[in-house]
N, C-alpha and C positions, 0 to 999 in steps of 0.2 A: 088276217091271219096272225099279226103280231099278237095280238091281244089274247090268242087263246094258250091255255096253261095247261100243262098236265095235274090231274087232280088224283090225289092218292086218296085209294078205297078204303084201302086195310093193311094192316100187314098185322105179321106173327115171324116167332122164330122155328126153327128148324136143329133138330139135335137128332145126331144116330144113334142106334141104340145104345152102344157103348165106344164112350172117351173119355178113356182117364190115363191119358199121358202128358208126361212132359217131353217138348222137343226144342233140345239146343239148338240155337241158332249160327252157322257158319259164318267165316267173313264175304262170301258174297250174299249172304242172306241182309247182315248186320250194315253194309255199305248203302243198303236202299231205304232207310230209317227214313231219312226226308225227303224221298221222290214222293208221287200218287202210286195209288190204285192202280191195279190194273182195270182196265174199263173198256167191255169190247161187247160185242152183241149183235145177236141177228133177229132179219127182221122178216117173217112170215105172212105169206095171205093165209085168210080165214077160208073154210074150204068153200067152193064157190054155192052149194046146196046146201044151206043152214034154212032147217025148220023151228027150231027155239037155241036162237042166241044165248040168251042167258044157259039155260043148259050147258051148251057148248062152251061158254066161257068156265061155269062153275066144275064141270068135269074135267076140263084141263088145270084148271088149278089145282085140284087135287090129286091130278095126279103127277103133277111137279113136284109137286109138293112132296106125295109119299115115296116118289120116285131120288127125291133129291137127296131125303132121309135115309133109305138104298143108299144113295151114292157116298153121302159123307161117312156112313161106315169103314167105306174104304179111303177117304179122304179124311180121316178125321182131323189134323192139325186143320182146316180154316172152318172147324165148329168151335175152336175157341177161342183165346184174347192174349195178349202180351201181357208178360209180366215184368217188372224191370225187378233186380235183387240187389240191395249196396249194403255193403258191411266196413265197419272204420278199421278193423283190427283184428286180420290182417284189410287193407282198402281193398275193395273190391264192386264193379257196379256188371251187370250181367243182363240181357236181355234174354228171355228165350217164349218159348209159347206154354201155357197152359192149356190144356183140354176139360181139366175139373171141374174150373167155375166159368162155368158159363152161359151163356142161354142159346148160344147155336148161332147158327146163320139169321139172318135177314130175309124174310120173304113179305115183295111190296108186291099187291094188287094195282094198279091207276088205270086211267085213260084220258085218253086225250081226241079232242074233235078234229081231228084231221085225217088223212086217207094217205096210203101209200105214196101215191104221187105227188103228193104234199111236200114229203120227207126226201123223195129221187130225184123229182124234176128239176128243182133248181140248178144250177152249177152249183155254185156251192153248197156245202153243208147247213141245214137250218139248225141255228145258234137253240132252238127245242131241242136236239136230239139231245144235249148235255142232261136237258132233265129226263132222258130214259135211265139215269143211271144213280143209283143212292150212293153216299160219301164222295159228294161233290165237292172237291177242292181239297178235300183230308189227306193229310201223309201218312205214311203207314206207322210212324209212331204214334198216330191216334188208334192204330187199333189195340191200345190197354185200355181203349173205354167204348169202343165202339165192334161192331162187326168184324170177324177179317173176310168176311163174305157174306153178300148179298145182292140178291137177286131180286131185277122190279121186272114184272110182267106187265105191259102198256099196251093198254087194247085202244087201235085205232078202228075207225070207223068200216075199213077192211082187212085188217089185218092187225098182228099181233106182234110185238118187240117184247125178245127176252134180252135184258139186259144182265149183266154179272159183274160186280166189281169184286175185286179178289188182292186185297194185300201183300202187294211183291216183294214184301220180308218175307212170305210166306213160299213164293214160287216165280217162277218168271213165265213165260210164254208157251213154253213146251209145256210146263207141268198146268197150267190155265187150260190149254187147251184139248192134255190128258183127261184131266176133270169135265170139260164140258163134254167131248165127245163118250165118255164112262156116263155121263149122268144120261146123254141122249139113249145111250144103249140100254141101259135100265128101264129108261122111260119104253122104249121100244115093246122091252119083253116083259113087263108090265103090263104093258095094254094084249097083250097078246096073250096070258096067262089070268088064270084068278089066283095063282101061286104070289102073295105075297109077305113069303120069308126074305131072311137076309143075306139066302146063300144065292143070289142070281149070281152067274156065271158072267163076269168081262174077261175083255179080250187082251188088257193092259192093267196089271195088277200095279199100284202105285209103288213103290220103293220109297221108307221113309226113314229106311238106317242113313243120317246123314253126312255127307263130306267132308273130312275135316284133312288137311296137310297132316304130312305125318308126325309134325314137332309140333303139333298143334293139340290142348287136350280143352273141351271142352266141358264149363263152358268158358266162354273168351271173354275175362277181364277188359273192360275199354277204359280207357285217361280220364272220365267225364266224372263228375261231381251232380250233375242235374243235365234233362235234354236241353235245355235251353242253349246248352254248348252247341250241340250237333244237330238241330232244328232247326231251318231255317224255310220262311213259309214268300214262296212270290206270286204277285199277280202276274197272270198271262199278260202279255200287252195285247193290242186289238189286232187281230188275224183274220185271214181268211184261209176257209178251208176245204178242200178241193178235192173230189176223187178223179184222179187221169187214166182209162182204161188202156191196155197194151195187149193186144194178142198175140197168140203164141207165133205168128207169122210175122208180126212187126219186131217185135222178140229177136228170132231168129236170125232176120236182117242185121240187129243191131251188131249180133253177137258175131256173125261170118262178118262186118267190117272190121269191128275189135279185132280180128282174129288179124285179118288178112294186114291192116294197115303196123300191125305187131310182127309179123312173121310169125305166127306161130298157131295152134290148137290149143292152148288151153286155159284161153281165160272160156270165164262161163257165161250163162246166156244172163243171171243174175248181178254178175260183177258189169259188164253192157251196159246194163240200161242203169246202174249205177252212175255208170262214169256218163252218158247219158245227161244221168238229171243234176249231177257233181255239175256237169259243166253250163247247163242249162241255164240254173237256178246261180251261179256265180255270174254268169251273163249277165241275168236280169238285174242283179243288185249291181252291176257296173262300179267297179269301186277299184283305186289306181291300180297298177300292173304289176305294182312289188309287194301290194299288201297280200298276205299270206290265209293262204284258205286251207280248211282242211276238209275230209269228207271220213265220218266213223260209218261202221256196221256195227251193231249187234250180231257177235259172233255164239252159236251153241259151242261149248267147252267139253259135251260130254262126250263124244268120240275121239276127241283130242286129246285125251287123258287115260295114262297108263299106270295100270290097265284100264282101257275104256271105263267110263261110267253110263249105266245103262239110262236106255231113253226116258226108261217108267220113272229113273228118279225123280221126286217129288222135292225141287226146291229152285234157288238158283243157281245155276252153272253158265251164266253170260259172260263175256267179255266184250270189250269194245276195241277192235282192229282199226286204225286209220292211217291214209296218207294226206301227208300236206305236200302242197308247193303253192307257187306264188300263182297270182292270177292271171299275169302274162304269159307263165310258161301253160298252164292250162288250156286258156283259150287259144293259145297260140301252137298250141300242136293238137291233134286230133281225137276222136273218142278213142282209139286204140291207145294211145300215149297214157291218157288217164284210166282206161280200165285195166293196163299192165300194172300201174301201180296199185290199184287194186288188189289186183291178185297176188302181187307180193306180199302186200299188210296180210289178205289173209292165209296163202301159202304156211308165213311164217309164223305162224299163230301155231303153238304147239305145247305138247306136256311140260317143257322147259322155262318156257315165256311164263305160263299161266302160274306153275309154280314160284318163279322168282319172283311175278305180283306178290302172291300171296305174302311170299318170307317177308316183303318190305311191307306189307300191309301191316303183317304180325307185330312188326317195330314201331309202326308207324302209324296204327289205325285212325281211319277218316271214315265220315259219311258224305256222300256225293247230295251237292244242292244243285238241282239243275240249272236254276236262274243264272247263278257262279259259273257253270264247269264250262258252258259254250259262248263263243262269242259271235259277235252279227256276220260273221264271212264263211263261217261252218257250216255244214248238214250234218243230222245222224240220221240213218237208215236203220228204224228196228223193224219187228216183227216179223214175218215169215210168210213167205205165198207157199212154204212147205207145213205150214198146219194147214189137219183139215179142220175146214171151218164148214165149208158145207158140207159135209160128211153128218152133222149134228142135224137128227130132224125129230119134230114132236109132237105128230100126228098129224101136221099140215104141210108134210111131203117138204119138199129143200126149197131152202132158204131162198128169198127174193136179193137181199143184199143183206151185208155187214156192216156195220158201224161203231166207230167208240164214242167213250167220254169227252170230257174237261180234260181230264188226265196226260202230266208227261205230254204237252204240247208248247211250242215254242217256235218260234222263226228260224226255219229251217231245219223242223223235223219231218221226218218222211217216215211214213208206215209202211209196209208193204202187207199184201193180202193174195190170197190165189183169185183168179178170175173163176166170176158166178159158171161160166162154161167149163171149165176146166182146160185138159191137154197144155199146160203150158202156160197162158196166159196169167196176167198178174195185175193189179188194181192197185197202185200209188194214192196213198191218201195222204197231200201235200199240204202244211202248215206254215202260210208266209205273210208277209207286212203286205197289207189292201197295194199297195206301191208294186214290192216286187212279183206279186202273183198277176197285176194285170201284166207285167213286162214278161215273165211267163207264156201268157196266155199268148203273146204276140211274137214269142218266138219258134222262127220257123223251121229249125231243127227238131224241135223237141215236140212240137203242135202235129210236124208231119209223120211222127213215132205213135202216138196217139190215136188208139181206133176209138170211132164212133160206137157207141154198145149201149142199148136200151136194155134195162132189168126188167120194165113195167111189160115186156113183150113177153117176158117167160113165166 
C-alpha cells in the first residue's frame, strides 16, 4: 500500500462569470499571512449500481465544475490572487485581494488505487490522505502566485474524495464551509434543472462588505519592507493522527459530570469534553506538576460583536480563548475543575475583548507563525462539530467521512468535526508525537469516553 501514489489526470481553472473587484483585507484576515490552507474534505461512495464508470466519473466532473463556476459568482474574492502594494513616499506596504487578474480556481481530476477502507480502517490517518489536497505545505502569502482555492476530485477504486483547499487570508471556517455547503446546493439544483443561468437561488448569500474597527480605514498599512519579515515557513515534526469518535450519550455523560462536580448548569457539552481531552492528552505527555499548560479554542467573533456581525459574513472573524494552569492543579482536580475554566475563557470572550485585540494589533501588527505561537504542554481546539459538513452532498447521497490536509497541524492540535450520525455527536481528529498518542490510546478515562463507530457500515 505504501507504494501506491495519487496520480493527477488533469486539471484546469475555474472563473465566474464576473470578478472584478478589489477586497481589503482586515487585521484578522492580515494575521493568517503565514499559517496554511485551509484543507478539509469529504469522502463519498460511488453509487453502488454503475453501468459505465467513466461516464459517471466524466458527468460528475462537469458538473462540479459548472456548478463550482455558479458558485464562485457569489464567492468571488477566492477566484483571485493577492496582491502586495508598497509605495516609499508617503511608505506604505498593503495587502489585499485582486479578482481582475487571474485565472480562477484550481480544479484537479486524480486517482488513486485504493478503496475506502483503505483510508477508514486504519487507526490512524494514512499519511495519503495529505495528497487529496493541492497547495500542500503553502502559506497563504503564496497565494500572490498560486490559487486561493482549489479543489482535487480523487476517484478511489469506490469511492470519491472531494478535496478543497481555501486560503485563510481569505476566510476561516465558517465562511469555508458557507462555500462548500452553497456550492453543494447549486450542484444539487443543477442536476435537477437544465436551467443553467447564474441566478440559482441559495439559501446563504455570502456578505463581502468587510470588517474593519471603527478607527480603522482600509487599506492597513503594515511595518514590513518585504514578506520575508513576516513569513516564516516550518516542518511538521513526525505525528500521528487520530480520529476519536464521541456520541451524543457519551457527550452527555461528560457534560452532567462537569456540571454536577462544579455546582452548576452551565458549562456545555462542548466545553466537557474539551476539558476532557485538556486533561487527557496533558496526562499522556506527563511532564512536572508546576510546568504550565494551557488549552486554546477557536472562538466564532461574529455574534459576539455589536452589533452582531452576520453569519454569511465572508472572511475571518476567529479568536482564540484560553486557560492555563499548571499541570498539577489540572490533573489533580477533576473534569468539572478544568471545563469551569473553560467556560470562563469563553464566557468572557466579548465585543470588548475582541476590540481591545484589535486596537493593540493596530499599534502593533504581527503575523501569527504557528511553529512560534504554541509550545509542547499546549492544545488548540479549532474547527467546529457546528458546521455542516455532512449537509454537502453531490449526487452520491452523504458523505462516508471527512478529512483534512497537511495543513495547520502540530502536537497538540485538535480538530473538532460533527459525528457522521448526527444528533450531537462529535469526531476529534487528534494530532500528537507517536509517544504521547500511544499514552492516549492507554488512557483509561478518556479511551472509556470514546465510542466504537464504524463509517464503512453506513
Amino acid at each position: 500500500m505504501s507504494s501506491l501514489a495519487v496520480r493527477r489526470i488533469s486539471e484546469c481553472f475555474v472563473k465566474p462569470q464576473f470578478s472584478n473587484q478589489i477586497c481589503n483585507l482586515t487585521p484578522w484576515d492580515i494575521v493568517m499571512l503565514s499559517t496554511n490552507y485551509i484543507q478539509k474534505g469529504l469522502l463519498f461512495k460511488k453509487p453502488a449500481t454503475l453501468i459505465d464508470e467513466h461516464h459517471f466519473i466524466q458527468n460528475l466532473l462537469e458538473k462540479l465544475k459548472h456548478s463550482l463556476s455558479l458558485t464562485l459568482f457569489h464567492f468571488y474574492p477566492l477566484s483571485g490572487r493577492l496582491v502586495t502594494h508598497k509605495t516609499q513616499n508617503p511608505p506604505s506596504y498593503t495587502v489585499s485581494i485582486d479578482c481582475n487578474n487571474s485565472d480562477g480556481a484550481r480544479f484537479i481530476h486524480a486517482t488513486l488505487d485504493m478503496t475506502i477502507a483503505d483510508i477508514l480502517s486504519p487507526f490512524d490517518v494514512p499519511p495519503i490522505v495529505q495528497s487529496f489536497f493541492d497547495h500542500h505545505k503553502a502559506v497563504n502569502h503564496d497565494g500572490h502566485t498560486v490559487p486561493l482555492l482549489s479543489i482535487q476530485v480523487t476517484e478511489l477504486v469506490d469511492g470519491v474524495f472531494i478535496g478543497c483547499s481555501m486560503n485563510h487570508s481569505v476566510g476561516d471556517g465558517t465562511s469555508y464551509w458557507n462555500f462548500f455547503n452553497t456550492w453543494s446546493q447549486i450542484f444539487q439544483a443543477q442536476s435537477q434543472s437544465e436551467n443553467h443561468e447564474y441566478d440559482v437561488p441559495i439559501s446563504r448569500q455570502p456578505i463581502h462588505n468587510r470588517w474593519f474597527p471603527h478607527n480603522c480605514s482600509p487599506p492597513i498599512s503594515l511595518p514590513f519592507k518585504h514578506h520575508d519579515e513576516f513569513i516564516w515557513r516550518s516542518e511538521t515534526p513526525l505525528l500521528r493522527e487520530r480520529f476519536f469518535h464521541f456520541s451524543a450519550e457519551s457527550i452527555a455523560k461528560l457534560k452532567a459530570k462537569a456540571n454536577s462536580e462544579s455546582n452548576t448548569t452551565k458549562i456545555s457539552a462542548f466545553q466537557s469534553l474539551s476539558a476532557l481531552v485538556w486533561r487527557s492528552i496533558t496526562r499522556a505527555r506527563s511532564p512536572p506538576s508546576d510546568q504550565k499548560t494551557t488549552c486554546r479554542l477557536a472562538a466564532n467573533n461574529r455574534s459576539r460583536m455589536k452589533p452582531p456581525v452576520a453569519e454569511e459574513y465572508f472572511g475571518n472573524c476567529v479568536h482564540a480563548v484560553s486557560a492555563e494552569t499548571t499541570t498539577g492543579e489540572l490533573l489533580e482536580n477533576g473534569i468539572g475543575w478544568a471545563a469551569w475554566k473553560l467556560h470562563v475563557a469563553v464566557t468572557d470572550l466579548n465585543d470588548r475583548v475582541v476590540l481591545e485585540f484589535l486596537e493593540g494589533w493596530l499599534d502593533s501588527p504581527f503575523i501569527i507563525q504557528m511553529g512560534r505561537y504554541f509550545d509542547p504542554y499546549s492544545l488548540l481546539i479549532g474547527s467546529s462539530p457546528r458546521f455542516n459538513m455532512y449537509g454537502c452532498e453531490f449526487g452520491m447521497g452523504k458523505a462516508v467521512a471527512s478529512r483534512s490536509g497537511y495543513a495547520n497541524k502540530f502536537d497538540g492540535k485538535v480538530s473538532s468535526y460533527p459525528g457522521r450520525e448526527g444528533g450531537g455527536s462529535i469526531d476529534l481528529e487528534v494530532c500528537l508525537s507517536p509517544q504521547t498518542m500511544s499514552a492516549l490510546e492507554s488512557d483509561q478515562e478518556f479511551m472509556n469516553a470514546v465510542t466504537e463507530f464504524d463509517p464503512l457500515l453506513f
